[in-house]
C-alpha positions as CSV (number, residue, x, y, z in Angstrom):
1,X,120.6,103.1,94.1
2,X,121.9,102.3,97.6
3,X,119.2,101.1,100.1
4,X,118.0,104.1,102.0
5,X,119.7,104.8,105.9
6,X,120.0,108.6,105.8
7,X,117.2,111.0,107.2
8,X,116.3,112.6,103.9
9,X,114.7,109.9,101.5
10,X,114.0,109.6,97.9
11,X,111.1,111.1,96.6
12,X,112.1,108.8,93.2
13,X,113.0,105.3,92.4
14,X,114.2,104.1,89.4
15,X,112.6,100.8,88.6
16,X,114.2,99.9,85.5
17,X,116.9,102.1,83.0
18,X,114.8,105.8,82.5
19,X,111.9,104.5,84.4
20,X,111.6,106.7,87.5
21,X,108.9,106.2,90.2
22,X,107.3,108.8,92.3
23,X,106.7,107.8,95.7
24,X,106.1,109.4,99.3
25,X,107.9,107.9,102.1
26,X,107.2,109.2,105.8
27,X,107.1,108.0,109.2
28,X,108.7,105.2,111.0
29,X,108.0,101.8,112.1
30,X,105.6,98.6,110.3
31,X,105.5,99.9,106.7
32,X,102.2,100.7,105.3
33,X,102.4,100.3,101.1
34,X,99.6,102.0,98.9
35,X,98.8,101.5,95.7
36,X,96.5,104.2,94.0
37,X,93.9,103.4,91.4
38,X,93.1,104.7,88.1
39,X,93.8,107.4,87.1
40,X,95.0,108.7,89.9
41,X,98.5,108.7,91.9
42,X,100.2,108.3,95.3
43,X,98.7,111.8,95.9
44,X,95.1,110.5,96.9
45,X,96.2,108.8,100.3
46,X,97.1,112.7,101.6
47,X,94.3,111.6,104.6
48,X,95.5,108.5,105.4
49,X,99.5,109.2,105.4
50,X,99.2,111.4,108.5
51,X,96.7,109.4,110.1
52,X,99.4,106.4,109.7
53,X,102.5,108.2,110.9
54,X,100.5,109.1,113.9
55,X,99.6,105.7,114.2
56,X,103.6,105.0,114.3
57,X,103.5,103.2,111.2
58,X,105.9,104.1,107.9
59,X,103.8,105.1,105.2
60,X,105.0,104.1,101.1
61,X,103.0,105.8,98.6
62,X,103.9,104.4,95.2
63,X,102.5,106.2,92.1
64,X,102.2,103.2,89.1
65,X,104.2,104.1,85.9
66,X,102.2,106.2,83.4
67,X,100.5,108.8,86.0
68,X,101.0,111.5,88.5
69,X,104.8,112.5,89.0
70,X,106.4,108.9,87.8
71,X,107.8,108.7,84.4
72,X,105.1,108.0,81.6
73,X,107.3,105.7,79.3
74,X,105.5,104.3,75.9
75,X,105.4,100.0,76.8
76,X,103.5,98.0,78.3
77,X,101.3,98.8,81.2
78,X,99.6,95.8,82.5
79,X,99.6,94.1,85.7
80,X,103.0,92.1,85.7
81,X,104.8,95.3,84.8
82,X,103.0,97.7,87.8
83,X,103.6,94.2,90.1
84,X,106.8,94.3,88.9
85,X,107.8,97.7,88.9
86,X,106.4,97.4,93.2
87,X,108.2,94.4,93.5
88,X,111.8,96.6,92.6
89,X,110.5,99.7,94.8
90,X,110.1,97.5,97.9
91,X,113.5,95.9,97.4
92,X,115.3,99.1,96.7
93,X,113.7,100.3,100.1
94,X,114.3,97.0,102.1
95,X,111.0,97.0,102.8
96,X,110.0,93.8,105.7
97,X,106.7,92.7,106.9
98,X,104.7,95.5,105.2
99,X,100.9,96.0,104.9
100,X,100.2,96.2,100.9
101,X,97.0,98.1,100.2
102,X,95.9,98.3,97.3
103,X,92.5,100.7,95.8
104,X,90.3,100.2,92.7
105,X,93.1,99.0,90.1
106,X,95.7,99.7,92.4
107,X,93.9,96.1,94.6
108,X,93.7,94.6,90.7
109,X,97.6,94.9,90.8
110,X,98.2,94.2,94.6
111,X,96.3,90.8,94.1
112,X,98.9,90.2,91.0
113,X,101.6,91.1,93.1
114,X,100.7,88.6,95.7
115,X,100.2,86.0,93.6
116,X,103.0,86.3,91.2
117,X,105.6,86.9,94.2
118,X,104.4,85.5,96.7
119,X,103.8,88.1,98.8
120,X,107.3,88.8,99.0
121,X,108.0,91.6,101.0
122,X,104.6,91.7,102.9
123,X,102.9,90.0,105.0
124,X,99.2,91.2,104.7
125,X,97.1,92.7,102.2
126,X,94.6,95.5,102.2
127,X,91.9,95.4,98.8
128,X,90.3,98.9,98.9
129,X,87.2,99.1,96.4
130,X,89.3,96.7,94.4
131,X,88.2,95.8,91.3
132,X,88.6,92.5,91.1
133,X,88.9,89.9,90.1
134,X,86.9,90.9,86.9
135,X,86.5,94.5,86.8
136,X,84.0,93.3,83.2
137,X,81.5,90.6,83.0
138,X,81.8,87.5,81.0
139,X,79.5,84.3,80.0
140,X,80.4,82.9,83.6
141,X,80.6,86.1,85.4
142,X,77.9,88.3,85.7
143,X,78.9,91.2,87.9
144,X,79.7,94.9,87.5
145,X,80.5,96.8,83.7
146,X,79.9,95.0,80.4
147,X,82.9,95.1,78.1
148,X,81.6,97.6,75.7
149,X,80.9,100.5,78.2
150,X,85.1,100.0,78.9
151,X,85.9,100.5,74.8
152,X,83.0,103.8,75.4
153,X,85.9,105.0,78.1
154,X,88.8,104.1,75.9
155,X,87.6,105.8,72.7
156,X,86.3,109.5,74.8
157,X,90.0,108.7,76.3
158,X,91.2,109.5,72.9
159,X,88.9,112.4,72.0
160,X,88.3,114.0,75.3
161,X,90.1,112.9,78.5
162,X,88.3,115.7,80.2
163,X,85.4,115.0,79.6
164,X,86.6,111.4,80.6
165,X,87.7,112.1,83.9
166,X,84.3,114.5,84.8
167,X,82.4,111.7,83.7
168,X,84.2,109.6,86.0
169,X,83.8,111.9,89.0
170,X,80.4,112.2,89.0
171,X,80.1,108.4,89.8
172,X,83.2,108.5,92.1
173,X,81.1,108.3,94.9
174,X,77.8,107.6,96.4
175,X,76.5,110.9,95.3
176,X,77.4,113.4,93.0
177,X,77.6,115.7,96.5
178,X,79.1,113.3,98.8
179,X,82.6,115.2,98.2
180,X,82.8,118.3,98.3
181,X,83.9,120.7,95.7
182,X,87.2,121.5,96.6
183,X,88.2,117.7,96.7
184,X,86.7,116.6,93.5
185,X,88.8,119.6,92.3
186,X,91.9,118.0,93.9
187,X,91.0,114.8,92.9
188,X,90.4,115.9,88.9
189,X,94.0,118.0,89.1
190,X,95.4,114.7,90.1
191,X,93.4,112.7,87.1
192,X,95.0,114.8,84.7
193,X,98.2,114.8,85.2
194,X,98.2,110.8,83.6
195,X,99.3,110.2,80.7
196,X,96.6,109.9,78.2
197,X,98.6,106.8,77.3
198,X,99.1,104.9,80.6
199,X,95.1,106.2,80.8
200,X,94.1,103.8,77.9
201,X,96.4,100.9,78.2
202,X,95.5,100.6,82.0
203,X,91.8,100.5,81.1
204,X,92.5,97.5,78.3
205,X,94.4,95.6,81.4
206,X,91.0,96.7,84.2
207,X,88.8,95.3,80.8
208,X,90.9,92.7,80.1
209,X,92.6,90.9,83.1
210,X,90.8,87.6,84.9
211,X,92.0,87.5,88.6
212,X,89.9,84.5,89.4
213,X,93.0,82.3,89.6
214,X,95.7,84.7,91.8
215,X,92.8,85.0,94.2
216,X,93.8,81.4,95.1
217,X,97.1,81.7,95.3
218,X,96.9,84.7,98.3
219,X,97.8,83.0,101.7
220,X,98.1,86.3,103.5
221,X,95.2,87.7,105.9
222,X,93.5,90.0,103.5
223,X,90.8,92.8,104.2
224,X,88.2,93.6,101.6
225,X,87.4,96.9,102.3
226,X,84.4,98.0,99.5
227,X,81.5,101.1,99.6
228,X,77.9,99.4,99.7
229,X,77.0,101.8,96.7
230,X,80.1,101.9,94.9
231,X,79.4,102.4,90.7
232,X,82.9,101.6,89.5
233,X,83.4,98.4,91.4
234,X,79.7,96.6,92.6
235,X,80.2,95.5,95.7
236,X,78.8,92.0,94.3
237,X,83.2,92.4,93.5
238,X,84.0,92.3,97.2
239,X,81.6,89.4,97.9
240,X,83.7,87.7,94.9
241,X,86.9,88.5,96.5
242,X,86.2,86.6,99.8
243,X,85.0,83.7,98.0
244,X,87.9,83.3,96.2
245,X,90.4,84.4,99.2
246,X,90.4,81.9,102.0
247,X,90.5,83.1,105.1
248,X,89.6,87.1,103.9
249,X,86.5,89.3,105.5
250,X,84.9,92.3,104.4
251,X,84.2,95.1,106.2
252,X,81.6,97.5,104.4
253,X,81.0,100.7,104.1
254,X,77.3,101.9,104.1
255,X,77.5,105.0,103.1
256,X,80.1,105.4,100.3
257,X,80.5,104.9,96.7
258,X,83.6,104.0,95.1
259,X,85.7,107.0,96.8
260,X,85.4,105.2,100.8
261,X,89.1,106.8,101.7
262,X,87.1,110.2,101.4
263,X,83.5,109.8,102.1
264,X,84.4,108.0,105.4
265,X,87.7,108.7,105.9
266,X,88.0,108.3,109.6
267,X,86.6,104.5,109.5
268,X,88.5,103.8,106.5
269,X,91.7,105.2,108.6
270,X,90.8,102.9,111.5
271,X,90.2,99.9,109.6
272,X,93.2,100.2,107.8
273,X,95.0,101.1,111.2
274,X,93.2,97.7,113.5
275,X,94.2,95.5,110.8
276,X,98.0,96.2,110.5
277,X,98.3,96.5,114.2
């Protein structure tokens, strides 16, 4: 594919032979790059992509094979493919100087990205509710989900993604009330449309993948952004994150769980907003 001049612009990128991506591209100037979390897709950053085009800043929303509208190919689906699969978007698009954010999983695979490339293409990085760099504890890491209650999500993955997905939502954020009805609707209709594959194989990599040593290789300013009563990812993660990042700072947020981008969406907007400025 040609790299993009005209007015009208792709909605799909192909990222390797029959692998298509879905992404949202809009506004002009500094380019903003999200990366959604599990299991969820470009879609979720609907109240930040105005807020950024206002802001005069060109917003990418890149859906991660497996889920939403991009193709759901049987392969792998760890983080070197998704940082991979990021790395060929931005080049198709030509993509300088960009702001790479990166949410729940979505930060997992931004970190990966960094470190593996670079940070080729971008020049800071956003880590939303990230969860890294061990979304699972270990003998020298004692934070956030045991291993076990991961293979629990895997195995109701296969017997009842549903009820997967409702299970999930109710400890999205701080409170099973803190969104309202309507959104956790729009956020469910979004969860379903994974694959049940891509759901699974994405949850091995989140159980499976140590971070600890790509946090050292980041030499890009970084903001930790992480709820102060997030379930998914403890924000004993976010503390981990600046330790291991030099030169990174969180900013908290007191009042949401995992779902921040929602539950405070106009601080999350200006955060996000201060830092690429």
């Amino acid at each position: 594919m040609d790299k993009i001049n005209s007015d009208t612009r792709a909605e799909y990128i192909e990222v390797e032979p029959n692998v298509r991506l879905h992404i949202t591209d809009a506004g002009e100037g500094r380019p903003i790059v999200l990366i959604h979390g599990w299991p969820l897709s470009d879609e979720m950053y609907e109240y930040q992509y105005n807020a950024l085009m206002k802001e005069n800043f060109r917003a990418i929303g890149i859906t991660l094979r497996g889920f939403g509208k991009s193709d759901k190919p049987y392969g792998s689906y760890d983080y070197d493919t998704h940082a991979l699969d990021i790395k060929n978007v931005l080049s198709k698009l030509d993509v300088k100087d960009a702001v790479l954010v990166g949410f729940s999983m979505g930060g997992s695979i931004a970190i990966r990205y960094v470190s593996k490339y670079k940070g080729a293409y971008v020049s800071k990085l956003a880590l939303c509710g990230a969860a890294a760099p061990l979304w699972t504890q270990r003998n020298d890491f004692k934070y956030n989900l045991p291993k076990s209650a991961v293979d629990e999500l895997i195995e109701l993955n296969y017997k009842d993604r549903p009820q997967l997905l409702s299970n999930f939502g109710k400890i999205f954020s701080a409170t099973e009330t803190s969104l309202n009805k309507g959104i956790r609707s729009w956020l469910n209709g979004i969860n379903l449309s994974a694959s049940s594959y891509a759901t699974a194989q994405c949850l091995i990599a989140l159980r499976d993948t140590d971070l600890r040593p790509d946090l050292e290789q980041i030499a890009i300013p970084t903001l930790i952004m992480h709820g102060k009563k997030d379930k998914i990812c403890s924000f004993d993660l976010a503390e981990q994150m600046k330790a291991g990042i030099s030169g990174s700072h969180i900013v908290a947020f007191e009042n949401s769980g995992h779902s921040m981008f929602l539950e405070e969406t106009d601080k999350f907007n200006s955060e996000l907003i201060k830092f690429a400025k």
